[in-house]
C-alpha positions as CSV (number, residue, x, y, z in Angstrom):
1,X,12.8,-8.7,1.0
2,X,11.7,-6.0,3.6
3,X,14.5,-6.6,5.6
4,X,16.8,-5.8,2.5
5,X,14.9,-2.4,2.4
6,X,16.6,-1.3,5.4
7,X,20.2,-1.6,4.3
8,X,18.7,-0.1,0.8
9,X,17.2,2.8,2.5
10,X,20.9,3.1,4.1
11,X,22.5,3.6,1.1
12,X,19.6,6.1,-0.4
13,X,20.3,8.1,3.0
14,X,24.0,8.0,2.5
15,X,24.1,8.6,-0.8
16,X,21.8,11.7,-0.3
17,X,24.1,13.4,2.4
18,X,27.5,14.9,2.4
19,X,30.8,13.0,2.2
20,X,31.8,13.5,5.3
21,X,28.6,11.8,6.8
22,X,27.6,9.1,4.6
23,X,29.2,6.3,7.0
24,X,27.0,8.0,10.2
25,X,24.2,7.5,7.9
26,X,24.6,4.2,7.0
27,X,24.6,3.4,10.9
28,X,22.1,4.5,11.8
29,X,19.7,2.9,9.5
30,X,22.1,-0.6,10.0
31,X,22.2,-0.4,13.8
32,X,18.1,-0.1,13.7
33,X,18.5,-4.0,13.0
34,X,20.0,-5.5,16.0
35,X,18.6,-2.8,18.5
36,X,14.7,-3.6,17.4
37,X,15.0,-7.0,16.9
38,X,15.9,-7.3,20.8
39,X,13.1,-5.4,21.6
40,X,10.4,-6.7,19.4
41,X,11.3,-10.0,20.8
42,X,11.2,-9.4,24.2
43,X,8.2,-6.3,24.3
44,X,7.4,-5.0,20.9
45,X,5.3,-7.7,19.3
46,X,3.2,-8.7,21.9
47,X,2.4,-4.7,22.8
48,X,1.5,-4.5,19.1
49,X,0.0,-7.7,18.7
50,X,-0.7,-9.3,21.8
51,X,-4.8,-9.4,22.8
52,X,-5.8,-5.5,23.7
53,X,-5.6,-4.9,27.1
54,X,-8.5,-2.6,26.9
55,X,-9.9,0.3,24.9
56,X,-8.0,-0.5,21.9
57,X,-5.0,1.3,22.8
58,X,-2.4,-1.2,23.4
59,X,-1.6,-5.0,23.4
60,X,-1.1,-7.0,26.8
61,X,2.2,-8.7,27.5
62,X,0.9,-12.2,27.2
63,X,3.7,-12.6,24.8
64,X,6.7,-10.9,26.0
65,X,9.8,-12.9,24.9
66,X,8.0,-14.6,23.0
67,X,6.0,-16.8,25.2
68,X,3.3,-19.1,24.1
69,X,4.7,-19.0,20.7
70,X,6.2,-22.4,19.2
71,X,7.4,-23.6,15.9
72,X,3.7,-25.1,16.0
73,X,1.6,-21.9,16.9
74,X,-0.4,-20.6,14.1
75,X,-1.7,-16.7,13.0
76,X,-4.7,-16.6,11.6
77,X,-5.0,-14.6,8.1
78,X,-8.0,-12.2,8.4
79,X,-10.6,-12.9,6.3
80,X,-9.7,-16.1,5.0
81,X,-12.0,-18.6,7.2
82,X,-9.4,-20.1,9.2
83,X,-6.2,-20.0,7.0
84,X,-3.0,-19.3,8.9
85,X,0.8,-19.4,8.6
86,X,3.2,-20.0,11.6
87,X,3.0,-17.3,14.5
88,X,6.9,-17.4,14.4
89,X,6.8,-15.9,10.8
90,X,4.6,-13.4,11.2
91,X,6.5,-12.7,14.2
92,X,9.5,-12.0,11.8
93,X,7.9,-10.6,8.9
94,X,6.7,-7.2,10.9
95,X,10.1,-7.2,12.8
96,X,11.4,-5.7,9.4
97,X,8.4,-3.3,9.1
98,X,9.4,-2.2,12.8
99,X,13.5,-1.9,11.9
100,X,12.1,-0.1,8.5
101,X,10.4,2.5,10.0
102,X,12.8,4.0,13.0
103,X,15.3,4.0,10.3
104,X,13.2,6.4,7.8
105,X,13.1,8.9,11.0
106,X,17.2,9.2,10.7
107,X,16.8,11.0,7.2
108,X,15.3,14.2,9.1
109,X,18.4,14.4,11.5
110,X,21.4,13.6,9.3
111,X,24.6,15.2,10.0
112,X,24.3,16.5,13.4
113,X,22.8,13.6,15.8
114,X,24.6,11.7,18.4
115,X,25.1,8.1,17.6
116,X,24.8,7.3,21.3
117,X,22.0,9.3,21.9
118,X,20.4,7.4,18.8
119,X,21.1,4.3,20.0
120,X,18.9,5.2,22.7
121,X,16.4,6.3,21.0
122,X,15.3,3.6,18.5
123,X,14.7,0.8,20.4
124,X,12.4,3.1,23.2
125,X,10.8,4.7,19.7
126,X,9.8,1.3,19.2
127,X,8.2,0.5,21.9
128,X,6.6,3.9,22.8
129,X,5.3,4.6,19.2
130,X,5.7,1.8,16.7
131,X,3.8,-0.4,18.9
132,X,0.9,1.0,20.2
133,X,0.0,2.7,16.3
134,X,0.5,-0.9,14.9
135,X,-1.8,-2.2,17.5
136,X,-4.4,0.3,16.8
137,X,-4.3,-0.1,13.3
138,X,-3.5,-4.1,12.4
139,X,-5.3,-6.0,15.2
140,X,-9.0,-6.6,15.4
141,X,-9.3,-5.2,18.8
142,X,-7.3,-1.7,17.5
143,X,-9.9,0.9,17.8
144,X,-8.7,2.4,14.2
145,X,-9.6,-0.9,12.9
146,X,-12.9,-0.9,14.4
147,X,-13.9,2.2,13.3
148,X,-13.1,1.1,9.9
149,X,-9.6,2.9,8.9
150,X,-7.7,0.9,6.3
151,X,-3.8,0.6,5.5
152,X,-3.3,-2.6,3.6
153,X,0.5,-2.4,4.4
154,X,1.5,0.8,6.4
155,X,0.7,3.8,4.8
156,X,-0.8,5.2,8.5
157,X,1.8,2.5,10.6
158,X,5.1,3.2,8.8
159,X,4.9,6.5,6.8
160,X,2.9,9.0,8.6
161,X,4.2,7.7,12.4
162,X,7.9,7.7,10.6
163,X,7.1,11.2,8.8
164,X,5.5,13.2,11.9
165,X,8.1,11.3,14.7
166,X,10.9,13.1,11.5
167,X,9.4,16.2,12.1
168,X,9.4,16.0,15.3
169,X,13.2,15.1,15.8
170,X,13.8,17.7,13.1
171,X,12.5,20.7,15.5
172,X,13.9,19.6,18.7
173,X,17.6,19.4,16.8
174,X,17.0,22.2,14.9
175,X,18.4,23.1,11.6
176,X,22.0,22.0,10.7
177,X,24.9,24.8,10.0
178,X,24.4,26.2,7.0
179,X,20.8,25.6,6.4
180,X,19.0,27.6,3.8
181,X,23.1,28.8,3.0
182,X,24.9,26.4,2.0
183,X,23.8,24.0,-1.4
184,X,24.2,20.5,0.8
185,X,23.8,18.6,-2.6
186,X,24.1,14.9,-2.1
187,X,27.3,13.3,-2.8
188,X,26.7,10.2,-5.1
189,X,24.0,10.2,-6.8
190,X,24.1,6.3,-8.1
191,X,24.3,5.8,-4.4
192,X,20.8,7.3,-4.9
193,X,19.0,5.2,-7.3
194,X,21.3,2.2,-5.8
195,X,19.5,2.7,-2.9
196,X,16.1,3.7,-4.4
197,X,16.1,0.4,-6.8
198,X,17.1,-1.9,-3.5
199,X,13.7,-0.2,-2.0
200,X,11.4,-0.8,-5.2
201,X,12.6,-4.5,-4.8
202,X,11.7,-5.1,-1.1
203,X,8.7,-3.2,-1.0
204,X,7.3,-5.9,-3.7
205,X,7.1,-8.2,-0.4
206,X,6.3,-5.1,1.8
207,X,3.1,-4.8,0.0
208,X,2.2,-7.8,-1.6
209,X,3.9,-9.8,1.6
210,X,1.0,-8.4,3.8
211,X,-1.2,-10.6,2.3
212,X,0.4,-13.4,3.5
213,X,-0.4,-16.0,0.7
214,X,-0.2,-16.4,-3.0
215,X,-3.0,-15.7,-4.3
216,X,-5.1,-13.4,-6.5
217,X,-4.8,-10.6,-3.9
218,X,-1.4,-10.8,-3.4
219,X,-0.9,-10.3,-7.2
220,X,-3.1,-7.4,-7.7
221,X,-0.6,-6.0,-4.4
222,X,2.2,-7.0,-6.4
223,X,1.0,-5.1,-9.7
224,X,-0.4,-2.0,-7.9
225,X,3.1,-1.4,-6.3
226,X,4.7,-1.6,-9.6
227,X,2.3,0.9,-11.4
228,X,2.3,3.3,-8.3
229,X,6.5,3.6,-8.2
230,X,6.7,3.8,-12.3
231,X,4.2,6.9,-12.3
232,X,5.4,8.7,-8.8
233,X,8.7,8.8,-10.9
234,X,7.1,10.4,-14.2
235,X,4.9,12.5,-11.6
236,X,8.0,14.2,-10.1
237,X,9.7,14.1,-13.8
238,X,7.3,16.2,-15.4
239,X,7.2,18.8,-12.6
240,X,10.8,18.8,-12.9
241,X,10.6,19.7,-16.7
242,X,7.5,22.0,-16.3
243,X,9.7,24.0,-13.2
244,X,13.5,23.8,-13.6
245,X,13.6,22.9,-17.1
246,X,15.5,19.4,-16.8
247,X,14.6,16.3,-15.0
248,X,17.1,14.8,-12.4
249,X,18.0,11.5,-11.3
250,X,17.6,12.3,-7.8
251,X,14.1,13.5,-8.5
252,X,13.4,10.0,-10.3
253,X,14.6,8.3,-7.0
254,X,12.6,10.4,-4.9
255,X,9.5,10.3,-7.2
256,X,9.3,6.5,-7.6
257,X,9.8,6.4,-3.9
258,X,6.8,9.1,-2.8
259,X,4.8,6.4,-5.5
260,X,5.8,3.6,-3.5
261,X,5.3,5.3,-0.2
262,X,1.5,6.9,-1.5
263,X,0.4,3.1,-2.7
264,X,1.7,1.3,0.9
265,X,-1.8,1.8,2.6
266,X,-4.1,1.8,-0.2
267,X,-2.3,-0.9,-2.4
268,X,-5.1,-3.5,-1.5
269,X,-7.8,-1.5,-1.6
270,X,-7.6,0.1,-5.1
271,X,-7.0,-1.4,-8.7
272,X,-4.9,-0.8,-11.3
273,X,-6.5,2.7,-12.6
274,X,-6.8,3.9,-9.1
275,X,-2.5,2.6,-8.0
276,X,-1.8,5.1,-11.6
277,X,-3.9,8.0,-9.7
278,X,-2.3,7.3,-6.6
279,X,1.3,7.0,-8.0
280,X,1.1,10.0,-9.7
281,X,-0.7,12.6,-7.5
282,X,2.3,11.6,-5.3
283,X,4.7,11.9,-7.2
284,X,3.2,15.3,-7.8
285,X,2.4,16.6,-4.4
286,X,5.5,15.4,-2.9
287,X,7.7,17.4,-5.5
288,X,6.2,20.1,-4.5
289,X,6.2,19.6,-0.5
290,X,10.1,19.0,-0.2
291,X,10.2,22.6,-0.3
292,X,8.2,23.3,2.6
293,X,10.7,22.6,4.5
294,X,12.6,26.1,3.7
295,X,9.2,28.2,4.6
296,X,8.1,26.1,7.7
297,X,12.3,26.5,8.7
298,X,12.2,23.1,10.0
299,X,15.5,21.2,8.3
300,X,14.2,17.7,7.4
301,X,18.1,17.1,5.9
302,X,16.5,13.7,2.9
303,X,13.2,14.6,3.0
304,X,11.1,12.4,5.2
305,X,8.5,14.6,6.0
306,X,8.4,15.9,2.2
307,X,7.9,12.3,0.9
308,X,6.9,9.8,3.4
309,X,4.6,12.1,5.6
310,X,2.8,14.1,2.7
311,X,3.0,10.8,0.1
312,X,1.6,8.5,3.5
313,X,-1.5,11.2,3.8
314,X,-2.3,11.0,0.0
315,X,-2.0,7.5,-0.3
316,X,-4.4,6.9,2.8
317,X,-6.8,9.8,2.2
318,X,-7.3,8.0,-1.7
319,X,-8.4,5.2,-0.3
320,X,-11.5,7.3,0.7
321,X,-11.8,8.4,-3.1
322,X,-10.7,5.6,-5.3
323,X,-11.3,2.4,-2.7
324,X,-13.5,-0.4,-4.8
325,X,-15.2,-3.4,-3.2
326,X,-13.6,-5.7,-5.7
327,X,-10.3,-5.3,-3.4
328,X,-11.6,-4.6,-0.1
329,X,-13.9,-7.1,-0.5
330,X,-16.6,-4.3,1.2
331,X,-15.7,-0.9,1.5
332,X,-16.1,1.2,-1.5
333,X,-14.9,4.7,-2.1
334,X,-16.7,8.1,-2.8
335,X,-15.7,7.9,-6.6
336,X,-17.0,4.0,-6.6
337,X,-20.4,4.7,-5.0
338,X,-19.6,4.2,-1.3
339,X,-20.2,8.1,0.0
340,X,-17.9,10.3,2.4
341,X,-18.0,7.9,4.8
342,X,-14.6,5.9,4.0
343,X,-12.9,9.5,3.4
344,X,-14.2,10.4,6.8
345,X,-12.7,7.4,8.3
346,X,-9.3,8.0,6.8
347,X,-8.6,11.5,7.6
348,X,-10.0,10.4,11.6
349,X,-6.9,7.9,10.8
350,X,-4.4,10.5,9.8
351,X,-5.0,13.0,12.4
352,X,-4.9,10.4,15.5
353,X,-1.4,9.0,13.5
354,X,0.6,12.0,13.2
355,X,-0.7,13.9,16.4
356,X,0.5,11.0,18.8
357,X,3.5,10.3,16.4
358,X,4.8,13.5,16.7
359,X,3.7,14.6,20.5
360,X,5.4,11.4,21.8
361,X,8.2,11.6,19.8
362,X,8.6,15.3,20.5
363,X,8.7,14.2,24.4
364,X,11.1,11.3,24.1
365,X,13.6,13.5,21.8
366,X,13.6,16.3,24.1
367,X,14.0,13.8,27.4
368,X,17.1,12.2,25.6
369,X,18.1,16.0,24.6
370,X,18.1,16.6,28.3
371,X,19.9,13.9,30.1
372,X,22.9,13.5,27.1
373,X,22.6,15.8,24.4
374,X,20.9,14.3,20.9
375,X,22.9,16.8,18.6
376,X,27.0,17.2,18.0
377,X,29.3,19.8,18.8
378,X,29.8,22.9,16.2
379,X,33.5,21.5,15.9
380,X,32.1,18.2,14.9
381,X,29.4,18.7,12.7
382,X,31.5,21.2,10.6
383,X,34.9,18.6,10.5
384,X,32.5,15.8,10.0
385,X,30.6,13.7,12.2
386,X,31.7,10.4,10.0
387,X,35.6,10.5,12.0
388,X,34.4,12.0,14.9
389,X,31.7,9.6,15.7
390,X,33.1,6.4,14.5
391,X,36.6,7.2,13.5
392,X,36.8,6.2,10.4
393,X,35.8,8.1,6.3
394,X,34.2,6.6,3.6
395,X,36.6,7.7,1.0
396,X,40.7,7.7,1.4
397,X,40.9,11.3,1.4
398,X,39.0,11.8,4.2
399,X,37.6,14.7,5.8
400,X,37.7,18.2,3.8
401,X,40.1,16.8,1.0
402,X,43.0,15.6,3.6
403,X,44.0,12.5,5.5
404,X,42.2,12.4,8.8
405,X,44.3,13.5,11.7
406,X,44.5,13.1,15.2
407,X,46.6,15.1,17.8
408,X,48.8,16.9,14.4
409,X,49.4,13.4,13.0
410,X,47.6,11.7,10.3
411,X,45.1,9.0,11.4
412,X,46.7,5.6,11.6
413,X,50.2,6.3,10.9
């Protein structure tokens, strides 16, 4: 189920650009598959969740490729008095959170990144940022899960490291030609809610997956993410109606997706009343913060900061607010009795998130920028990066209303 949300969140993104990118867009989500999966086996897992190799920072490589892990090694469940499942599945199941979240990162750069300088990029992304946040924050010896910082199932992991790394990327490309000109509407829209509805599905095991049983848990999970995605979408609607005086199918894709995205981190930790909350303030706030983007200049092309960044910080700072010992099975929130101290430990959570995310992937994206060149030529990114990347179109009359051509002569022929 997660790993169907990265072909899903393929066809969102390339759905959500312009004809004459959408098969670069798919790519770059699909080729996140293959190029983490090689290094998650061989480095990623055990940096993430290997034993610390001190301070909290970092796993060891007592695991690289694998080693000491058998059909017959277990992982223990936290907080279930010795239950486990095998190592080897646990292994797999946060390989698809890891090829999830370098794919949401593409949205911010579509239409004008290298593929081969992209290539590059996700796997050391991995590695260098993935890895050492999911350490910190999912392992005992993580020094954000000492100090108490929850995220039930990625909220500070996959949306705020994906939304400040986007932000990141977005800067050092810059914005694309014709930003804050031209209208750059998407071009299918039932590509959109395709892609949006393949999402909703898989994040049912996202969230309710990270408990890794059946159980009672797992079910309140299951519920929460359901609630949080159907009121993110009225959220958005109604500000919609309020503002522009129509609701819009994209804006129900994008608002049951900044509800999915705000209930991530905080869907084991609050009930049902508090997933409505979170769902909706989302689905509020982020309809609002997709238009940052045209003050602060920076061209996040889909939207990743907008949503996943701004609906990741809600959903992680309302744990703080609406958190309820009945979940958590300990911490309780300032509106259930439990203080500012939870709130306190969030935000702490937030801030360490997105100020490495974004410093190391500011670094990497301008090494890469250096040595090869991360964005297209002019010539390309206004003919279309789909044939001159990967020589091919998505639809039969190719690029600009005409057959593709090459050297005077139509493509092929």
């Amino acid at each position: 189920m997660v790993l169907l949300m990265t072909p899903g969140l393929a066809i969102f993104y390339g759905g959500m650009v312009r004809s004459t990118g959408v098969l670069n867009m798919l790519m770059m989500s699909f080729i996140a598959i293959p190029l983490v999966a090689v290094v998650w086996l061989l480095f990623g897992y055990s940096l993430a969740f290997g034993d610390d190799a001190g301070g909290g920072l970092i796993g060891n490589l007592g695991h690289i490729g694998l080693s000491g892990i058998d059909p017959g090694t277990l992982h223990e469940i936290p907080g279930t008095d010795g239950r486990a499942v095998p190592e080897l599945l646990f292994v797999t199941f946060q390989l698809t959170f890891a090829i999830l979240t370098v794919a949401l990162v593409s949205g911010a750069i579509a239409d004008r990144a290298k593929f081969s300088a992209w290539m590059i990029f996700v796997p050391v992304w991995a590695l260098v940022v993935y890895a050492p946040i999911a350490h910190w924050v999912w392992t005992p010896d993580g020094w954000l899960a000492k100090l108490g910082a929850l995220d039930y199932a990625g909220g500070l992991v996959v949306e705020i490291a994906s939304g400040a790394s986007a932000l990141a990327m977005a800067i050092v490309l810059g914005p694309r030609i014709g930003f804050k000109v031209d209208a750059m509407r998407p071009h299918n829209l039932p590509f959109v809610l395709l892609g949006a509805g393949l999402l909703w599905f898989g994040w049912f095991g996202f969230n309710a997956g990270s408990a890794l049983q059946a159980n009672g848990i797992a079910a309140a999970v299951f519920l929460n993410t359901l609630v949080a995605g159907c009121l993110g979408m009225l959220g958005w609607l109604v500000v919609e109606q309020v503002r522009d005086g129509r609701p819009t199918t994209f804006g129900a894709a994008s608002g049951a997706v900044a509800g999915l995205v705000a209930i991530t981190p905080s869907c084991g930790t609050v009930n049902t009343v508090g997933a409505l909350i979170v769902g909706l303030v989302a689905g509020v706030v982020c309809s609002f913060a997709v238009g940052w983007k045209f003050k602060g200049n920076y061209d996040d092309s889909l939207d990743v900061v907008g949503v996943h960044f701004v609906g990741g910080v809600v959903g992680t700072l309302l744990i703080g607010l609406l958190a309820t010992h009945v979940m958590t099975d300990g911490a309780d929130g300032l509106l259930y009795g439990g203080g500012l101290g939870q709130l306190g430990k969030q935000l702490v959570g937030v801030l360490a998130v997105a100020a490495f995310a974004f410093g190391a992937t500011f670094l990497l994206g301008k090494v890469i920028d250096k040595f090869l060149g991360f964005r297209v030529s002019r010539e390309d990114e206004v003919g279309g990066i789909d044939f001159a990347l990967h020589a091919e179109t998505a639809y039969a009359e190719g690029v600009h209303g005409h057959s593709p051509q090459r050297h005077g002569k139509p493509f092929g022929h």
